[in-house]
PADOMAR-459722 format. One record per residue (C-alpha): residue number from 1; x negated, y negated, z negated; residue in three letters. Coordinates in nm, 4 decimals. Layout:
<n:NUM	u:X	v:Y	w:Z	res:ALA>
...
END
This chain:
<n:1	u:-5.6066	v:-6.8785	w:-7.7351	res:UNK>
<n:2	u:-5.7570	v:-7.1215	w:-7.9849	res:UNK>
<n:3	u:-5.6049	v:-7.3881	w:-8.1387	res:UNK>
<n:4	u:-5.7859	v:-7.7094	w:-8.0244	res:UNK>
<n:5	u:-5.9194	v:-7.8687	w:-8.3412	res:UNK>
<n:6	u:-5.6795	v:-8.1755	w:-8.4742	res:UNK>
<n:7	u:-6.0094	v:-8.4008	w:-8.5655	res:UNK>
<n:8	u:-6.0228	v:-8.6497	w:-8.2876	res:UNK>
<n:9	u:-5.6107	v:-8.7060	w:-8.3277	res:UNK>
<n:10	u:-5.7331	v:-8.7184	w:-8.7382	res:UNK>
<n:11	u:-5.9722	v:-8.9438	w:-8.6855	res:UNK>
<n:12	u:-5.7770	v:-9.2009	w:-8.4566	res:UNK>
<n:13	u:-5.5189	v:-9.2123	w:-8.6726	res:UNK>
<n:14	u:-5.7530	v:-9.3743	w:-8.9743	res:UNK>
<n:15	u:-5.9800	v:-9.5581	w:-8.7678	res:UNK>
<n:16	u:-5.8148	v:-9.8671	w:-8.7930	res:UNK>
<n:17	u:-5.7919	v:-9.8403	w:-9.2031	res:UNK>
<n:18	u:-6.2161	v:-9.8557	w:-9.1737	res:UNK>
<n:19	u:-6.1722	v:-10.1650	w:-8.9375	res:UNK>
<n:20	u:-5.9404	v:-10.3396	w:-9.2108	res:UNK>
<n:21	u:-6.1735	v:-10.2436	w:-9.4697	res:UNK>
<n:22	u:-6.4573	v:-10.4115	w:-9.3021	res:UNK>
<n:23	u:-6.2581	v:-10.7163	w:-9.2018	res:UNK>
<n:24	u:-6.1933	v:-10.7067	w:-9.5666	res:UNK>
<n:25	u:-6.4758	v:-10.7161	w:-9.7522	res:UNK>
<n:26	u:-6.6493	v:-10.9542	w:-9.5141	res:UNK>
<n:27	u:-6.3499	v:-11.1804	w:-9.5505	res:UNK>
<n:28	u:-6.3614	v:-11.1572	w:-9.9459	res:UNK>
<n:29	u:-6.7148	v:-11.2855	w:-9.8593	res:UNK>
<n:30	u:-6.8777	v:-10.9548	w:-10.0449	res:UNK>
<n:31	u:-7.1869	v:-10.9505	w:-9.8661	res:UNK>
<n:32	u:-7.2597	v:-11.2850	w:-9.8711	res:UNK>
<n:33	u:-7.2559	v:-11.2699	w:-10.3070	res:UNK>
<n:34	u:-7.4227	v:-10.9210	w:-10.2534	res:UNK>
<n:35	u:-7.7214	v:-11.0908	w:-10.0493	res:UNK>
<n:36	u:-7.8031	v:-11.2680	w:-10.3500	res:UNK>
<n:37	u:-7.8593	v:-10.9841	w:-10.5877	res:UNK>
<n:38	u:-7.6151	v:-10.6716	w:-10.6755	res:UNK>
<n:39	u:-7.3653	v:-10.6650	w:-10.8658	res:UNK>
<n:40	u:-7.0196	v:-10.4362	w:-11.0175	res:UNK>
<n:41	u:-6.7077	v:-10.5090	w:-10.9069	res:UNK>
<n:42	u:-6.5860	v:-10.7203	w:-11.2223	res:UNK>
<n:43	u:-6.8398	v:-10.9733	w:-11.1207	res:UNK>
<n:44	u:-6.7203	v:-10.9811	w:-10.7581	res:UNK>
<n:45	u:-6.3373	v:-10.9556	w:-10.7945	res:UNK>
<n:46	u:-6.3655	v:-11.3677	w:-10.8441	res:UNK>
<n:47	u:-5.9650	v:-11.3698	w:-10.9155	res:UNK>
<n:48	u:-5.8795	v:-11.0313	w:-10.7469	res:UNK>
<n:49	u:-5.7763	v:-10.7441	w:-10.9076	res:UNK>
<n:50	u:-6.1236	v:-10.5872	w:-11.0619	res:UNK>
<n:51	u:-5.9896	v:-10.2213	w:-11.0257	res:UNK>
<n:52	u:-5.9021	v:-10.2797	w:-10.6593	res:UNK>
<n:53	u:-6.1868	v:-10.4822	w:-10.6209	res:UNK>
<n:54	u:-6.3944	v:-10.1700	w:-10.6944	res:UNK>
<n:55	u:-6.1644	v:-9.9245	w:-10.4393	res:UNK>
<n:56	u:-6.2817	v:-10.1752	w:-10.1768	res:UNK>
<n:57	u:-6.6439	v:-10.1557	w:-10.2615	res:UNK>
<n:58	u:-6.6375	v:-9.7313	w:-10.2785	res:UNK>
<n:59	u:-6.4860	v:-9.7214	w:-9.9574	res:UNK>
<n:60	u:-6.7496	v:-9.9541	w:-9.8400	res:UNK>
<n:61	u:-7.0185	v:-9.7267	w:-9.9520	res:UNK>
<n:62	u:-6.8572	v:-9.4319	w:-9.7864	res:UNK>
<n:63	u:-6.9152	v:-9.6237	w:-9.4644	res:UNK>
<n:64	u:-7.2482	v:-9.7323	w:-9.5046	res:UNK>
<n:65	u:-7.2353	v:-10.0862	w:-9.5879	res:UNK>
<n:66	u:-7.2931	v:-10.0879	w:-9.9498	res:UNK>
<n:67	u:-7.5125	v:-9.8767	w:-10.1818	res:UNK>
<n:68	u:-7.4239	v:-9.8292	w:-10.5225	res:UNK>
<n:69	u:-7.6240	v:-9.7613	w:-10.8444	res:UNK>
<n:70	u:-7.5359	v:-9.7708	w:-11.1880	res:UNK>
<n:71	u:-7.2269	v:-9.9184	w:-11.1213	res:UNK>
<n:72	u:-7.3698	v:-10.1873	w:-10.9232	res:UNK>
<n:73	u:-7.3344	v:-10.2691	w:-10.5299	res:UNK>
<n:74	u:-7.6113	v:-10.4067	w:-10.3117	res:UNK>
<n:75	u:-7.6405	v:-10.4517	w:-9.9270	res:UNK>
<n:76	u:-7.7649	v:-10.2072	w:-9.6865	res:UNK>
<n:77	u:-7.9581	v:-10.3092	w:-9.4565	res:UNK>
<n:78	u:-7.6627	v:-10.3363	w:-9.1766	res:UNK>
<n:79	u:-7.4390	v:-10.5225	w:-9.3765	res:UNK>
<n:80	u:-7.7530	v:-10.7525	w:-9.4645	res:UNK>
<n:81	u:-7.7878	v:-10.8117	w:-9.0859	res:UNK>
<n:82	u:-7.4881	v:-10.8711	w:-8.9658	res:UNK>
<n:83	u:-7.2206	v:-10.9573	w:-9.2358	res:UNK>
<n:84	u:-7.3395	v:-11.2221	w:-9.3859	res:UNK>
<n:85	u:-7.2052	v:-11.5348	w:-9.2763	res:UNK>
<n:86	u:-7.5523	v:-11.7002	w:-9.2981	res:UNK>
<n:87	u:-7.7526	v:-11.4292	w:-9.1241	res:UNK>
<n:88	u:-7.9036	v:-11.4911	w:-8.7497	res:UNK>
<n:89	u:-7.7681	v:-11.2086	w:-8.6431	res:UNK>
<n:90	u:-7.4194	v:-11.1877	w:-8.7912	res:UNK>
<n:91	u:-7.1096	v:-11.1159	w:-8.6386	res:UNK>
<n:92	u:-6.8837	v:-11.2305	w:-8.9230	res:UNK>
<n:93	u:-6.7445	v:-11.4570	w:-8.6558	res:UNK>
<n:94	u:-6.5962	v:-11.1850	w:-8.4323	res:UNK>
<n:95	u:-6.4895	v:-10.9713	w:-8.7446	res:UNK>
<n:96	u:-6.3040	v:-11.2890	w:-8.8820	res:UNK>
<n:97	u:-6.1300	v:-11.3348	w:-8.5509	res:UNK>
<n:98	u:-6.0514	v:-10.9540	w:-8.4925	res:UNK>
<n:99	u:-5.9212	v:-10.9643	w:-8.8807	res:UNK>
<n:100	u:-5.6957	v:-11.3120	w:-8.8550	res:UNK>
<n:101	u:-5.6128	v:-11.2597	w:-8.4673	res:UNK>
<n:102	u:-5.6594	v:-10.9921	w:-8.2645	res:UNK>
<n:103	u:-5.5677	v:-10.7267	w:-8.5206	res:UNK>
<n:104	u:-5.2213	v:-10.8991	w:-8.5192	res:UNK>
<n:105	u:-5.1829	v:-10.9175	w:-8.1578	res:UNK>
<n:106	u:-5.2593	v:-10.5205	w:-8.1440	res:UNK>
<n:107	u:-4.9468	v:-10.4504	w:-8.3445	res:UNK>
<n:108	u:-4.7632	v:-10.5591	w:-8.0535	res:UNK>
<n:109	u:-4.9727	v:-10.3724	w:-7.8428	res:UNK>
<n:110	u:-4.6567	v:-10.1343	w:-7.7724	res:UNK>
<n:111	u:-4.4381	v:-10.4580	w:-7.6350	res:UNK>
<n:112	u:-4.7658	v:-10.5608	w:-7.4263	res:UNK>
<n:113	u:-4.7543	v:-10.2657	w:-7.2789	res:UNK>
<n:114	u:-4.4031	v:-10.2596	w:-7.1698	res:UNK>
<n:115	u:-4.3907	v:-10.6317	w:-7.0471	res:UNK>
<n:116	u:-4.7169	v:-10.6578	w:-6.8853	res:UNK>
<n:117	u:-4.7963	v:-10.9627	w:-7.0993	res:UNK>
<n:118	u:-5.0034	v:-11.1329	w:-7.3693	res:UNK>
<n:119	u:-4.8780	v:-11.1570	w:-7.7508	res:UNK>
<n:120	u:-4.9228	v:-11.4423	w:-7.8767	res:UNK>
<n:121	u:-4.5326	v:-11.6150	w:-7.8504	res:UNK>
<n:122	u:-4.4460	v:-11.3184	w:-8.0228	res:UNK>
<n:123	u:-4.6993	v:-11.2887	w:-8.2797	res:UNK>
<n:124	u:-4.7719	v:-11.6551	w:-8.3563	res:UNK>
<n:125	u:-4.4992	v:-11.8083	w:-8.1790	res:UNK>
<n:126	u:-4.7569	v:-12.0317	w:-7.9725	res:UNK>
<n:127	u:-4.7098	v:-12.1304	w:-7.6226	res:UNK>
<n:128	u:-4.9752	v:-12.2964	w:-7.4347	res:UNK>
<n:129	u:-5.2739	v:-12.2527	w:-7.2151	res:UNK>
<n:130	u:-5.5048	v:-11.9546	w:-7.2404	res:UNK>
<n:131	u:-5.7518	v:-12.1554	w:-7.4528	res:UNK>
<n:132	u:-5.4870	v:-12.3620	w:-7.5979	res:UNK>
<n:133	u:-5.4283	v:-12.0437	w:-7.8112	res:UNK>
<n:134	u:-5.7604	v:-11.9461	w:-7.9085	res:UNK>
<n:135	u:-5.8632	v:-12.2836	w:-7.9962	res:UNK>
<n:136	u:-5.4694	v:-12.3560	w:-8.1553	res:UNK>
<n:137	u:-5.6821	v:-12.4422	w:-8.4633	res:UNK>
<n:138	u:-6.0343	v:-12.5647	w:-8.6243	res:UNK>
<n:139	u:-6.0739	v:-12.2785	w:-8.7928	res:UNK>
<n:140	u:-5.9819	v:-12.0278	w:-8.4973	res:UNK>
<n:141	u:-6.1739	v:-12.2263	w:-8.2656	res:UNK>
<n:142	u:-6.4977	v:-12.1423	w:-8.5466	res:UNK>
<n:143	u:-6.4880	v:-11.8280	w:-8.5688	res:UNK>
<n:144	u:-6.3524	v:-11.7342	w:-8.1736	res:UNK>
<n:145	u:-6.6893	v:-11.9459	w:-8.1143	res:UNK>
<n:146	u:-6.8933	v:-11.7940	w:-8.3428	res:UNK>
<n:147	u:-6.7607	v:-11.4237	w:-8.2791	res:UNK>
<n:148	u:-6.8671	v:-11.4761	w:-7.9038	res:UNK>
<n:149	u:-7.2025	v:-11.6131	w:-8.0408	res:UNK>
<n:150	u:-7.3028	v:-11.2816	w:-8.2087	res:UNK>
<n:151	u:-7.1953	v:-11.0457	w:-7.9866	res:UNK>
<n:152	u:-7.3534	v:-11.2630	w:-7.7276	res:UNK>
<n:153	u:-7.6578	v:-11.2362	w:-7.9404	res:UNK>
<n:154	u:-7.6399	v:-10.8404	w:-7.8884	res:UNK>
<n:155	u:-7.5856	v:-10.8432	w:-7.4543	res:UNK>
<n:156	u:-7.7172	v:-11.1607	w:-7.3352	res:UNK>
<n:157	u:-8.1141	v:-11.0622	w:-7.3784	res:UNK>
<n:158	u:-8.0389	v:-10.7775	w:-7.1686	res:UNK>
<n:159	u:-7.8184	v:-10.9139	w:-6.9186	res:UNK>
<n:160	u:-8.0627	v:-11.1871	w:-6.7880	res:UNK>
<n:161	u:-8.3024	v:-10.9116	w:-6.8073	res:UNK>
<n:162	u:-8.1165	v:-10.6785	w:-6.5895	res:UNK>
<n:163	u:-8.2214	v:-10.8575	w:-6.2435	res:UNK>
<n:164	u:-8.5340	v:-11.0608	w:-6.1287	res:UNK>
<n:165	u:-8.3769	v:-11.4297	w:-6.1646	res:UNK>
<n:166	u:-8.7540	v:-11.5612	w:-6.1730	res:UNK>
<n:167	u:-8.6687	v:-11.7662	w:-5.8265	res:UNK>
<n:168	u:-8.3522	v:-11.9454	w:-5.9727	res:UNK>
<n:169	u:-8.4765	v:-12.2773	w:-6.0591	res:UNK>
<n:170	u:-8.1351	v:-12.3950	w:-6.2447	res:UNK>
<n:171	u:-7.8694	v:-12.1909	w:-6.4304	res:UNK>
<n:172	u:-7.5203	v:-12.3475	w:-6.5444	res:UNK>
<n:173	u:-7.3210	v:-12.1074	w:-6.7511	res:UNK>
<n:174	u:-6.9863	v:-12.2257	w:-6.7070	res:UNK>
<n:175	u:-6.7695	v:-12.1417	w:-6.9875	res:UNK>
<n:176	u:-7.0972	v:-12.0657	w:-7.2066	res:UNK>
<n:177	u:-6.9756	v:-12.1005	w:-7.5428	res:UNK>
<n:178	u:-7.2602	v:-12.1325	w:-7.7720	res:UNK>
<n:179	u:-7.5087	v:-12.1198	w:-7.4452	res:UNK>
<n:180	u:-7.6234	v:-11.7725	w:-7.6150	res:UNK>
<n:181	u:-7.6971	v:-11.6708	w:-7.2512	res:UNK>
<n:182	u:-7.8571	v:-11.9726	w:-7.1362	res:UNK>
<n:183	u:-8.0881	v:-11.9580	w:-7.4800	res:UNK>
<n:184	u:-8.1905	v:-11.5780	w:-7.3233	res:UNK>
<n:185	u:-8.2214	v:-11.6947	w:-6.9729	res:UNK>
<n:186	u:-8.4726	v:-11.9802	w:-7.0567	res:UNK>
<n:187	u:-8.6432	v:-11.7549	w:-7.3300	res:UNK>
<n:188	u:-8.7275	v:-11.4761	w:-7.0503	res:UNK>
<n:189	u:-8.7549	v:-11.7447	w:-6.7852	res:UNK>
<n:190	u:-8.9124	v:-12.0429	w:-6.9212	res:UNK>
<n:191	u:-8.9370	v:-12.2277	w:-6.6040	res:UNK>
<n:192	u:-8.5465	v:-12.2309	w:-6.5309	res:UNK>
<n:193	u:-8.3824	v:-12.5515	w:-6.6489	res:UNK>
<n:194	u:-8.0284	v:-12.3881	w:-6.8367	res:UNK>
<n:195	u:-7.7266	v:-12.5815	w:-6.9149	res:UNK>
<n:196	u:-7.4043	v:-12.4453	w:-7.0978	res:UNK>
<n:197	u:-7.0551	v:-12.6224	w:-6.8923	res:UNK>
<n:198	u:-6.8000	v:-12.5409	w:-7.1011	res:UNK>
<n:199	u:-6.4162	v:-12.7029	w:-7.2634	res:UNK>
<n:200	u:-6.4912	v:-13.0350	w:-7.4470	res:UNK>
<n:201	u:-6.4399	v:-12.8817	w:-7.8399	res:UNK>
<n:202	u:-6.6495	v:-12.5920	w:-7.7668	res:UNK>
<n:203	u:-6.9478	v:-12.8387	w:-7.6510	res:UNK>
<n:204	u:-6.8899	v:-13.0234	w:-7.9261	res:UNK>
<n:205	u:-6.8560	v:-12.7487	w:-8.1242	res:UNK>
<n:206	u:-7.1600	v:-12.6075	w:-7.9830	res:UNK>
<n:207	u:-7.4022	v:-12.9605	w:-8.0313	res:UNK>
<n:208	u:-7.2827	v:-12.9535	w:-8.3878	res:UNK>
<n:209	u:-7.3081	v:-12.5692	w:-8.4972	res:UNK>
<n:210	u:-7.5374	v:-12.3639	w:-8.2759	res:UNK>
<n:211	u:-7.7691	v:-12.6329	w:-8.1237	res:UNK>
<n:212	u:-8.0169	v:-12.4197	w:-7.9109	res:UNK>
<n:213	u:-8.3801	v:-12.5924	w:-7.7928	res:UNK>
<n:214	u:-8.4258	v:-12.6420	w:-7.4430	res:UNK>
<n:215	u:-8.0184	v:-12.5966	w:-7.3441	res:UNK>
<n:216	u:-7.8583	v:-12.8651	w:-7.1759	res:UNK>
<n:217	u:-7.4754	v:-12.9351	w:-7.2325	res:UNK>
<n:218	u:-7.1915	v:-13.1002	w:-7.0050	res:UNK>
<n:219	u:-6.8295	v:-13.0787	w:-7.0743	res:UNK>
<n:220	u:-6.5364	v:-13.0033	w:-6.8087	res:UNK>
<n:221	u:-6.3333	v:-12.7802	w:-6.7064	res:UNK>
<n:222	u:-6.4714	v:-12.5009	w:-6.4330	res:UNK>
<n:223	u:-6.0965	v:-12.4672	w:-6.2844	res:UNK>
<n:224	u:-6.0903	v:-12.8328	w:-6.1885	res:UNK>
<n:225	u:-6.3818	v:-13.0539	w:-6.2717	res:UNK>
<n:226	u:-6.6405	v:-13.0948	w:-6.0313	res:UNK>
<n:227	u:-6.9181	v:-12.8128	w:-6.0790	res:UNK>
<n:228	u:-7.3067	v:-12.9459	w:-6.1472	res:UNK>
<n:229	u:-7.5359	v:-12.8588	w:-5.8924	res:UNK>
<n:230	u:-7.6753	v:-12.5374	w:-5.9645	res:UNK>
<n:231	u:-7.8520	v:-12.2395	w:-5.7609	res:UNK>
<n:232	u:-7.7250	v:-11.9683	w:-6.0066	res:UNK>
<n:233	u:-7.4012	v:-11.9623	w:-6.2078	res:UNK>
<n:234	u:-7.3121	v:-11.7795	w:-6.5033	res:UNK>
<n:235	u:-7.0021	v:-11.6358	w:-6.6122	res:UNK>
<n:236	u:-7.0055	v:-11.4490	w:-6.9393	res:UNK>
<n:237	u:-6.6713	v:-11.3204	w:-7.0489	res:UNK>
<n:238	u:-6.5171	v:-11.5485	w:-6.7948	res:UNK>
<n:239	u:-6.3959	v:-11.3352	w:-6.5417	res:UNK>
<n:240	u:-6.1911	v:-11.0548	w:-6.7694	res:UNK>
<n:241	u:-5.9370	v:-11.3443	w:-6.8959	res:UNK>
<n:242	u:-5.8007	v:-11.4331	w:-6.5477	res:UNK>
<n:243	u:-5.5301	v:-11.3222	w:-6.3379	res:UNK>
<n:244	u:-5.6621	v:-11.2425	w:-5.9988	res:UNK>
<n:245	u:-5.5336	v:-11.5681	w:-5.8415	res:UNK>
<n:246	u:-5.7401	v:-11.7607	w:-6.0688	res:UNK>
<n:247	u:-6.0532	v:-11.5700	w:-5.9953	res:UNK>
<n:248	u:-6.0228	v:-11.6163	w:-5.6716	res:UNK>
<n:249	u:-5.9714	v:-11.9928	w:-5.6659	res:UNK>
<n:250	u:-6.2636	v:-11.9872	w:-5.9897	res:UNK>
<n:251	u:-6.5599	v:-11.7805	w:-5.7093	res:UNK>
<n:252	u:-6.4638	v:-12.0235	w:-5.4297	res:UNK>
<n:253	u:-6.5469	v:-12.3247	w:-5.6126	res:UNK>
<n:254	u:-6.8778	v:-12.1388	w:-5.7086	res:UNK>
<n:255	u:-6.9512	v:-12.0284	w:-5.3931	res:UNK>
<n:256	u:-6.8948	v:-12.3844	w:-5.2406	res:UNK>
<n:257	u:-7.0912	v:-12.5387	w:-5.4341	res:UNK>
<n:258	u:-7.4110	v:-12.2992	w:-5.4450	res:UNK>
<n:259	u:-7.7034	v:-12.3370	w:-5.1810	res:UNK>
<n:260	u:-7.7888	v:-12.1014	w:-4.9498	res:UNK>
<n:261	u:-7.9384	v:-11.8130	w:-5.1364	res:UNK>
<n:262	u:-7.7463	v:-11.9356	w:-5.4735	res:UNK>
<n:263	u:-7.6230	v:-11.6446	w:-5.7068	res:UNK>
<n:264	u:-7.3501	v:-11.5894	w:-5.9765	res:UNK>
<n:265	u:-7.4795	v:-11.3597	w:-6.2647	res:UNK>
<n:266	u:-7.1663	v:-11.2047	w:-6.4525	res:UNK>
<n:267	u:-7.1331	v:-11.0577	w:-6.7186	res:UNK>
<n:268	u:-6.8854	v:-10.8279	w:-6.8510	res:UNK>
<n:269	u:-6.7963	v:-10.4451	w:-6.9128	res:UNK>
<n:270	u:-6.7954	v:-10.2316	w:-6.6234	res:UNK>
<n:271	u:-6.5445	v:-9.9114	w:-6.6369	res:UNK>
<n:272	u:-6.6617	v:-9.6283	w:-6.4385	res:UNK>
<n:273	u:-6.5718	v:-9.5725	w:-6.0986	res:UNK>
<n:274	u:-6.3266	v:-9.2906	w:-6.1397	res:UNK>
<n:275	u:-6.1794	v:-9.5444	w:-6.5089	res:UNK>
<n:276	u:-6.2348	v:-9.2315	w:-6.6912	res:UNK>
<n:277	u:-6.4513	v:-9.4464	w:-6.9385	res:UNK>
<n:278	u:-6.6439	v:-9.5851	w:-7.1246	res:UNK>
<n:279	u:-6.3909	v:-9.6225	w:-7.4354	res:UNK>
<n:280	u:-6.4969	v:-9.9735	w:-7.5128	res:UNK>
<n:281	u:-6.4337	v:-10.1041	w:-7.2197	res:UNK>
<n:282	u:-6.0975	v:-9.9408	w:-7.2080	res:UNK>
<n:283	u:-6.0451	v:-10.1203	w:-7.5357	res:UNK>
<n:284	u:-6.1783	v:-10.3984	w:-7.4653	res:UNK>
<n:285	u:-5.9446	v:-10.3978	w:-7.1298	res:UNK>
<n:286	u:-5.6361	v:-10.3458	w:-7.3496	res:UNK>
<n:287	u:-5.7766	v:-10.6505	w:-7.5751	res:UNK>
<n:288	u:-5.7439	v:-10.8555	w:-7.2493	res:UNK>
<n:289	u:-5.3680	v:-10.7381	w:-7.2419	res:UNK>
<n:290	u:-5.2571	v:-10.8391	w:-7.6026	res:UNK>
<n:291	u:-5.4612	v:-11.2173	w:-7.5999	res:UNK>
<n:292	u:-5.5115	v:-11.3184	w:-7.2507	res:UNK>
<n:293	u:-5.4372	v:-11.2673	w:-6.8437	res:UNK>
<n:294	u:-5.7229	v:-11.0575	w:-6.7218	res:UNK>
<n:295	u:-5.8497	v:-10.7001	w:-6.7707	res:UNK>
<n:296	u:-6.2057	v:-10.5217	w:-6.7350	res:UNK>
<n:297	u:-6.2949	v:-10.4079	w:-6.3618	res:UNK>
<n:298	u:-6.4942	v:-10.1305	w:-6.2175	res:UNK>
<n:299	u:-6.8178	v:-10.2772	w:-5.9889	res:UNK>
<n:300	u:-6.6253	v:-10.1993	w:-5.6910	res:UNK>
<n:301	u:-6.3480	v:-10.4271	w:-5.8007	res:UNK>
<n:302	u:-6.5672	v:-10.6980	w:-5.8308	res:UNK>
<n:303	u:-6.7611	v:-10.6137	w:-5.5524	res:UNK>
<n:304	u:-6.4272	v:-10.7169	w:-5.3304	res:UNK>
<n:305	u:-6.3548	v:-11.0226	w:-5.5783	res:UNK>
<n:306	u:-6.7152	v:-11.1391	w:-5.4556	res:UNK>
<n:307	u:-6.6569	v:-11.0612	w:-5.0959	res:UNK>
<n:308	u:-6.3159	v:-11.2646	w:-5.0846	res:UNK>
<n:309	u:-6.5158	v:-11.5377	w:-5.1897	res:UNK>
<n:310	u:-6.8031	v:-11.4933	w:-4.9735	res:UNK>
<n:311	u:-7.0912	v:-11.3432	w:-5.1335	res:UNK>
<n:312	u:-7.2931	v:-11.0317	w:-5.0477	res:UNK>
<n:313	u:-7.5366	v:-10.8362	w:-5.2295	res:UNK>
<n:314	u:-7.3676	v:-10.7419	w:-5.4687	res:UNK>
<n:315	u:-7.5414	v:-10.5148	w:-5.7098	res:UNK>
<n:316	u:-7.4128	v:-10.3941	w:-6.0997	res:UNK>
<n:317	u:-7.6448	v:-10.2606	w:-6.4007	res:UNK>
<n:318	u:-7.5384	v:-10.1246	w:-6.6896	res:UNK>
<n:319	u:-7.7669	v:-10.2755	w:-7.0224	res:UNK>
<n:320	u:-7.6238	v:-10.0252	w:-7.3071	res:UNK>
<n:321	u:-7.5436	v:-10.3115	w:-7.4573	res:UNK>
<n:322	u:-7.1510	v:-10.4601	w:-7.5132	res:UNK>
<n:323	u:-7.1939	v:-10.6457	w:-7.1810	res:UNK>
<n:324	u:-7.3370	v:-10.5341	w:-6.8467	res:UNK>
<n:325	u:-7.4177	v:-10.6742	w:-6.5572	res:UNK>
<n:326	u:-7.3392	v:-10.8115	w:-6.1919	res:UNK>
<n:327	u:-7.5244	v:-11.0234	w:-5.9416	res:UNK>
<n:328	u:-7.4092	v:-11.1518	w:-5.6128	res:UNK>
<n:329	u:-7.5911	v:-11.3963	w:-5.3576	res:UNK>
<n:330	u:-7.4448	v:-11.6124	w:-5.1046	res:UNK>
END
């Protein structure tokens, strides 16, 4: 019988040393000095260790992020797009907050596991709301904000895409962040008037960082402020932090407040019927455990969240993209 070949075990076992070497780099702000022409790794140590300094930037050629020449590093075109802070595209938010956050709450992934609970007593020694911990301070707030922004940025086109919403005449995207999906909705459907309800600081937050044309902003709290009127809700990431108690109390204020014929567009990472995949929604399932209350869901599971609460027609898409798709009518 043949040995079965020790490469995926291998390759698990280093994976999170190419994470960390990302997180790194973008954290030393390389690409952002690269951007502006190349340069060796004397130039860019700024303080650090040059010799270590240039260790960092081989093993970010070996992954494809820098190019070297001469002893000089430049950008590819990747790293160009989205690891640079000031890029339109960039997701230096989400790898800040994976680096400074979430890569510490994984370590106690093991006690997670075993308790059936979130990390963050234990790893910061915070205890608060949900939110209270992401937001703890100015500077997580930033870059949990901005992570959601770009990796919004990557799902959100496709998700309004993934259904005909062109007889919605207003969208509120409660708990919308940046209003990255209320930008997409308005883009593909400029007739629908789009506003982003969402925590105080992140609408403020929002108005001063990511101001979006067109977007409309009002500040409350979706678990007890009164809802605006609206004939199709949003939830983007919403969903996959709650217990199931929450999520039920969270769809029957929706579906109260919708008109006949009023929808809720979600948005999150379906697992496969049978959970035997996909792997990033697995992760991003056990991501839920370590930092928050929720998990990820197969369709059918929120199919039955949406009937509890009254809706019907319930239909899924998957997009290819890090988010799919769900739409329910009442």
């Amino acid at each position: 019988m043949t040995e079965p070949s020790p490469d995926l075990v291998l390759d698990l076992i280093e994976a999170f040393r190419r994470s960390k070497t990302m997180f790194t780099a973008v954290s030393l702000g390389v690409f952002d000095r690269l951007e502006e022409r190349p340069a060796g790794a004397a130039e860019l140590s700024n303080g650090a260790d040059a010799g270590a300094m240039e260790r960092l930037l081989d093993a970010c050629v070996s992954l494809g992020l820098l190019r070297k020449s001469g002893g000089r590093y430049e950008n590819t075109p990747v790293a160009s797009a989205y690891l640079r802070r000031s890029s339109e595209r960039t997701l230096t938010g989400y790898i800040l907050y994976s680096d400074r956050v979430l890569f510490r709450l994984w370590a106690n992934l093991e006690d997670a596991v075993r308790e059936g609970a979130n990390r963050w007593e234990q790893t910061f020694g915070f205890r608060g709301d949900l939110f209270g911990n992401f937001f703890r301070t100015e500077e997580a707030q930033r870059d949990f904000l901005l992570g959601m922004h770009g990796v919004g940025l990557l799902s959100s086109p496709a998700v309004v895409a993934a259904f005909d919403l062109g007889a919605f005449r207003r969208l509120v995207d409660l708990g919308g962040a940046t209003g990255h999906l209320a930008a997409a909705a308005r883009q593909r459907y400029p007739s629908l008037e789009a506003v982003v309800f969402d925590l105080p600081s992140a609408v403020e937050f929002a108005r001063r960082h990511v101001p979006l044309d067109g977007v409309g902003y009002a500040a409350g709290d979706f678990f007890r402020d009164p809802l605006p009127e609206a004939d199709l809700f949003a939830l983007g990431r919403i969903l996959h932090d709650w217990t199931e108690d929450k999520i039920h109390a969270l769809l029957a204020r929706i579906h109260e407040r919708l008109p006949e014929g009023g929808g809720v567009l979600i948005a999150e990472k379906l697992l496969d019927d049978d959970k035997s995949g996909p792997a990033p929604a697995h992760m991003q399932s056990l991501n839920m455990l370590v930092c928050a209350e929720g998990r990820e869901r197969t369709l059918a599971e929120y199919e039955a969240l949406l009937a509890a609460a009254g809706f019907r027609r319930v239909e899924g898409r998957k997009t290819g993209t890090p988010l799919d798709a769900v739409l329910a009518r009442k």
